[in-house]
C-alpha positions as CSV (number, residue, x, y, z in Angstrom):
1,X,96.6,137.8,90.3
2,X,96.0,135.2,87.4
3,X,100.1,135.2,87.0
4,X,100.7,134.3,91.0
5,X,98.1,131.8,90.7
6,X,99.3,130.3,88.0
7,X,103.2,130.3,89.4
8,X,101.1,128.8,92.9
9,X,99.8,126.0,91.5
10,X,101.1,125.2,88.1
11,X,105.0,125.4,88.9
12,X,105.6,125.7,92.5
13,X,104.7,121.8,92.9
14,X,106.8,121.1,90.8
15,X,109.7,123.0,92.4
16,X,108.9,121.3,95.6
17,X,108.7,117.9,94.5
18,X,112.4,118.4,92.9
19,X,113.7,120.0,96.1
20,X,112.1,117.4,98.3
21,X,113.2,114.3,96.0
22,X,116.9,115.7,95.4
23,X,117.7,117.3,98.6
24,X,116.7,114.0,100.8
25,X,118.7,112.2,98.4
26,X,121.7,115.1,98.8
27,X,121.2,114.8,102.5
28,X,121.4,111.2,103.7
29,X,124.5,111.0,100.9
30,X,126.6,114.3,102.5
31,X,125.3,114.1,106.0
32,X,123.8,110.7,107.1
33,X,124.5,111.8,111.0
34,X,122.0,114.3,110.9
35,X,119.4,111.7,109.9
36,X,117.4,111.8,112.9
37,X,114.3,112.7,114.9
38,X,116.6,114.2,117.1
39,X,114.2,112.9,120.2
40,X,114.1,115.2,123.8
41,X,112.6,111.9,125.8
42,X,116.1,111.7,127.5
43,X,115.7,115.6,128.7
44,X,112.1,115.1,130.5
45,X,109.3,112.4,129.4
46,X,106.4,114.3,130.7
47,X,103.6,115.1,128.4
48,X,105.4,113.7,125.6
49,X,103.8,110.2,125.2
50,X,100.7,111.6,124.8
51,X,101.9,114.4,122.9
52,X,103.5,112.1,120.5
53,X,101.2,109.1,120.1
54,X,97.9,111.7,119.6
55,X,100.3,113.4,116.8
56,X,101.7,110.4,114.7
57,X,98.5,108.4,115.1
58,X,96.5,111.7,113.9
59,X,99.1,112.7,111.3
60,X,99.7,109.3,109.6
61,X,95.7,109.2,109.1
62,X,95.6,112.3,107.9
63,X,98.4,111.8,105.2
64,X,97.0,108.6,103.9
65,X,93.9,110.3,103.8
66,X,94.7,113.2,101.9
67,X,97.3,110.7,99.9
68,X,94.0,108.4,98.7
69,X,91.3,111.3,98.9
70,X,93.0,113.3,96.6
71,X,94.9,111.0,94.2
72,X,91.7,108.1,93.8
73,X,89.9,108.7,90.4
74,X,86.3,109.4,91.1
75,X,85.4,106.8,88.4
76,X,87.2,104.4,90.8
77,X,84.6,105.0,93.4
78,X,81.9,106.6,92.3
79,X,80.4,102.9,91.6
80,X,79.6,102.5,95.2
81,X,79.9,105.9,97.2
82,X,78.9,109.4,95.2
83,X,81.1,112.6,95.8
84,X,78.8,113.9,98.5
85,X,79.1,110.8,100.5
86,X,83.1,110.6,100.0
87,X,83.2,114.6,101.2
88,X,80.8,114.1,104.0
89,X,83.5,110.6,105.4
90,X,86.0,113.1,104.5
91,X,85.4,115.9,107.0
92,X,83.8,113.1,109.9
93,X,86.9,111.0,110.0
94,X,89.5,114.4,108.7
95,X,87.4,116.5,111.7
96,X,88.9,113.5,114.6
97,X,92.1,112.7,113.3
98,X,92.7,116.3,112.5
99,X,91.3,116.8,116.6
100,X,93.8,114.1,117.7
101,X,96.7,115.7,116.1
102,X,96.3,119.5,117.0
103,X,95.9,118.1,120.5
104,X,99.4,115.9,120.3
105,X,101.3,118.5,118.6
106,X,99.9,121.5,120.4
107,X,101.4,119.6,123.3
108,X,104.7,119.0,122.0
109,X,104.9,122.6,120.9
110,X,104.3,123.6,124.3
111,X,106.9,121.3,125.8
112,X,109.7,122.5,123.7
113,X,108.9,126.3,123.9
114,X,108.1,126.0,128.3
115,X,110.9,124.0,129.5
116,X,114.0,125.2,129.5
117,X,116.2,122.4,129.0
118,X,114.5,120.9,126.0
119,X,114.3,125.0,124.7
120,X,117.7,125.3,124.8
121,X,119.0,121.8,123.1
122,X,116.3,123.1,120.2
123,X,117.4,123.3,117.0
124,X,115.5,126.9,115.4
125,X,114.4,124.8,112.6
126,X,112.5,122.1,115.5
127,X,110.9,124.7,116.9
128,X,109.9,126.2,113.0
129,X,109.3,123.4,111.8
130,X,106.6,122.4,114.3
131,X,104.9,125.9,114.3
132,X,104.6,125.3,110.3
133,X,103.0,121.7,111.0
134,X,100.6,123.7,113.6
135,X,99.5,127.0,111.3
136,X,99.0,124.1,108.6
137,X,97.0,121.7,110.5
138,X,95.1,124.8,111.7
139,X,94.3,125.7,108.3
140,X,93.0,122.3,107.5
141,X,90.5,122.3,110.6
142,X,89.2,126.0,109.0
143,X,88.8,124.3,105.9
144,X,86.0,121.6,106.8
145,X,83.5,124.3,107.6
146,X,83.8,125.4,103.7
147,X,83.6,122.0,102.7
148,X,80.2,121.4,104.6
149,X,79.1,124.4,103.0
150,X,79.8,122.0,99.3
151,X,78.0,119.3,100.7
152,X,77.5,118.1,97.0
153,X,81.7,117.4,96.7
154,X,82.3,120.3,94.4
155,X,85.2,121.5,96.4
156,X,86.5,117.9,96.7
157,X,86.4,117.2,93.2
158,X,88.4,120.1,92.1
159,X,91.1,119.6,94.5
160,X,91.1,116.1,93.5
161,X,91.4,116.8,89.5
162,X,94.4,119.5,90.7
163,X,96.3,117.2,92.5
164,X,95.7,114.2,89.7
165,X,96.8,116.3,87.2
166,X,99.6,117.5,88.6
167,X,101.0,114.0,89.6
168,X,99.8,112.8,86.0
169,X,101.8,116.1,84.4
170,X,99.2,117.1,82.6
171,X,97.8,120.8,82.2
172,X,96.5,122.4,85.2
173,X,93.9,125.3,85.2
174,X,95.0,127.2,87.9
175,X,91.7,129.5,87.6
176,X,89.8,126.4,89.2
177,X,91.5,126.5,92.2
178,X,91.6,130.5,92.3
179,X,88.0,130.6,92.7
180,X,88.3,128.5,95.4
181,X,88.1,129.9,99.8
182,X,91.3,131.1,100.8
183,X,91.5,129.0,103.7
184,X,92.2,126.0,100.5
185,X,94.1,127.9,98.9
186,X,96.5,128.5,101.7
187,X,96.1,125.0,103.4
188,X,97.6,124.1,99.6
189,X,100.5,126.4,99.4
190,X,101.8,125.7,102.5
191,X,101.4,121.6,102.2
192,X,104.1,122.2,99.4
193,X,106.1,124.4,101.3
194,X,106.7,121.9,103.6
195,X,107.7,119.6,101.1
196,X,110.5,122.2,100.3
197,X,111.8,122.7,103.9
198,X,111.3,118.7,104.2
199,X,115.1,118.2,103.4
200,X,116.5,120.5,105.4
201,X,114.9,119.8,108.8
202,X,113.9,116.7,111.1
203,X,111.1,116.0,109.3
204,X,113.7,113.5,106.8
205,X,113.3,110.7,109.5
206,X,109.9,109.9,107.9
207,X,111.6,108.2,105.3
208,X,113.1,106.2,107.9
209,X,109.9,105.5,109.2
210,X,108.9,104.2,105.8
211,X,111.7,102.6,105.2
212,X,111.3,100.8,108.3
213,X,108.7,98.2,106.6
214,X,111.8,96.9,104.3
215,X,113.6,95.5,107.7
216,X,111.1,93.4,109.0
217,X,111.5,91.7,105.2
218,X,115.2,91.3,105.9
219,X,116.6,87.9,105.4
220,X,118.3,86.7,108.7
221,X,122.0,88.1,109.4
222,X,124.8,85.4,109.2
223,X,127.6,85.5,112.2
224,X,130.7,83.8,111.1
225,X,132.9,82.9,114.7
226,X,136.3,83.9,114.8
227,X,137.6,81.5,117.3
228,X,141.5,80.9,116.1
229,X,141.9,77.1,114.8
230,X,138.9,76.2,115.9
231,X,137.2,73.7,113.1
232,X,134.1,74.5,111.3
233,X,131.4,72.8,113.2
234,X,133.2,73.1,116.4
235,X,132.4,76.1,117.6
236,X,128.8,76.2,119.1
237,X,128.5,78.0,121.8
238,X,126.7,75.9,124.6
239,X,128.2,72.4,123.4
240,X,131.1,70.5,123.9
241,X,132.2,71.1,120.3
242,X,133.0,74.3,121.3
243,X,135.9,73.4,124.1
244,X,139.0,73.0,121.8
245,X,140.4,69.9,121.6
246,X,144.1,68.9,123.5
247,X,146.3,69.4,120.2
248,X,143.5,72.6,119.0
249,X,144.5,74.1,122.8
250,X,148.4,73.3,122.4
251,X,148.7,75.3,119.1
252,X,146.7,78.2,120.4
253,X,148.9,78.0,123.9
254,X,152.5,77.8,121.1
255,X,150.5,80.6,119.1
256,X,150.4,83.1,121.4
257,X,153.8,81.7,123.5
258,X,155.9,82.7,120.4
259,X,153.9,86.3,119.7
């Protein structure tokens, strides 16, 4: 048992940062047209905007919280909030995002495993892939009864170091996190195993998403006119620069006369 939990959570992060880094990369090189959400709004809207907009907003809170939670230094803010305070905002605001987002996506799973048409267009991995997102988000609702049940921020703390350390690459004692519930133990396993399917499924647009911040920083795009013989400066559209002049229009009208 000490041997699996040591492959658990001493190597196995480390395999599924590798595979999620290098296959994303391997992907949008070799196969940049399967770089996509692959959306069903054009098959039946329905339930999907609320679906949707309860999942993203609930997921996107719930991966910046885990993302600061666990990767903050408790020196950092132990100054003005002690570990039982941080635990207690933890579950509160993790307990109503976490709500939102098994609403949304127990919607979406619904809609893509009732209808028929959006069934049928499925990709297997879609349809995996959001049952995975569901048993994990499931895992993480079971998980904030335990953590009331630390009300001092034991648990917290000990995921926290994990998770520092693993980022840091610095030794790990997996028999911390052993001793822990299952439902944490579990909730952790499979958070990394969908880091390992990440580049193999839809779930790749995120970097898109991410990436999308770049393009509002994007510096403006230049159109060059490709009007024949027409002078710089003279081709504006809307102005009377842009009409060709009498000996501009003659060559043009010889131009194409002798083609």
């Amino acid at each position: 048992m000490n041997s699996i939990h040591g492959f658990l959570f001493q190597v196995y992060p480390y395999v599924c940062f590798v595979v999620f880094v290098v296959g994303s990369l391997i992907r949008f090189d070799q196969n940049q047209y399967s770089w996509k959400s692959d959306s069903s709004q054009l098959l039946r809207t329905g339930s999907l905007r609320w679906g949707s907009n309860l999942f993203h907003l609930g997921i996107l809170f719930l991966f910046f919280g885990h993302f600061v939670g666990l990767l903050t230094p408790h020196a950092l803010y132990d100054i003005f909030m002690s570990a039982a305070t941080k635990q207690k905002l933890a579950v509160t605001a993790g307990g109503v995002a976490g709500a939102f987002c098994f609403v949304g996506l127990s919607i979406l799973l619904y809609r893509r495993l009732s209808d028929p048409r959006i069934r049928h267009t499925s990709h297997p991995t879609d349809i995996a892939v959001l049952l995975v997102l569901w048993v994990q988000l499931s895992l993480g609702l079971l998980t904030l009864p335990q953590s009331l049940q630390h009300t001092d921020g034991s648990a917290m703390l000990i995921l926290a170091d994990w998770a520092q350390r693993i980022v840091t690459l610095r030794p790990v004692d997996a028999s911390a996190i052993a001793a822990m519930h299952w439902t944490f133990k579990t909730h952790l396993v499979l958070g990394m195993t969908i880091f390992l399917l990440f580049p193999f499924s839809r779930l790749v647009h995120i970097w898109s998403g991410f990436a999308s911040v770049f393009y509002v920083l994007r510096p403006y795009q230049v159109v060059r006119s490709r009007r024949l013989n027409v002078p710089p400066g003279q081709n504006l559209p809307g102005q009377a620069s842009a009409v060709p002049t009498t000996v501009v229009a003659d060559a043009i009208q010889n131009h194409n006369a002798t083609r």
